[in-house]
N, C-alpha and C positions, 0 to 999 in steps of 0.2 A: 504494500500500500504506500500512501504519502501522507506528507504531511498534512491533516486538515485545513490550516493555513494560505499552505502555499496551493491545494486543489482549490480553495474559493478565490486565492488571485486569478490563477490561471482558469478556471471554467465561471463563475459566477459573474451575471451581466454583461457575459460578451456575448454578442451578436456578430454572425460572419454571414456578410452579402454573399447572396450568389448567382451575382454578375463582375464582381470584378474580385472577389477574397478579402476584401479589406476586412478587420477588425474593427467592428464598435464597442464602444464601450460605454452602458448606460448603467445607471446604479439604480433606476425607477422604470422598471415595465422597459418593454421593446423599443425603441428608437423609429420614430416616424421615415424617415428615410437612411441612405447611406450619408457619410458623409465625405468620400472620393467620390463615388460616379452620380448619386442620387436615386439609386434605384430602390425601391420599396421592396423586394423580396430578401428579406432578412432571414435568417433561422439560428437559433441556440447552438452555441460551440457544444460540441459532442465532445463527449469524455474519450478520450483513446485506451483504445483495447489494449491489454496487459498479456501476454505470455505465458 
């Protein structure tokens, strides 16, 4: 496992566009757009699979 910590820096309130990868990062609910390209399809950073 990890840190508790360091998994809520790393997964908590990011948001990754997907139309251009960028990372947003909002601390209150989803983010109305991006904020490199503008594009409104946003989705929750996914935890990465462990071994």
């Amino acid at each position: 496992m990890g840190f508790p910590e360091a998994e809520a820096r790393l997964f908590h309130g990011v948001w990754i566009c997907m139309s251009c990868g960028a990372r947003n990062r909002s601390a209150k609910g989803k983010p109305e757009k991006c904020r490199r390209c503008g594009s409104k399809r946003l989705r929750l950073k996914a935890k990465e699979q462990r071994k």
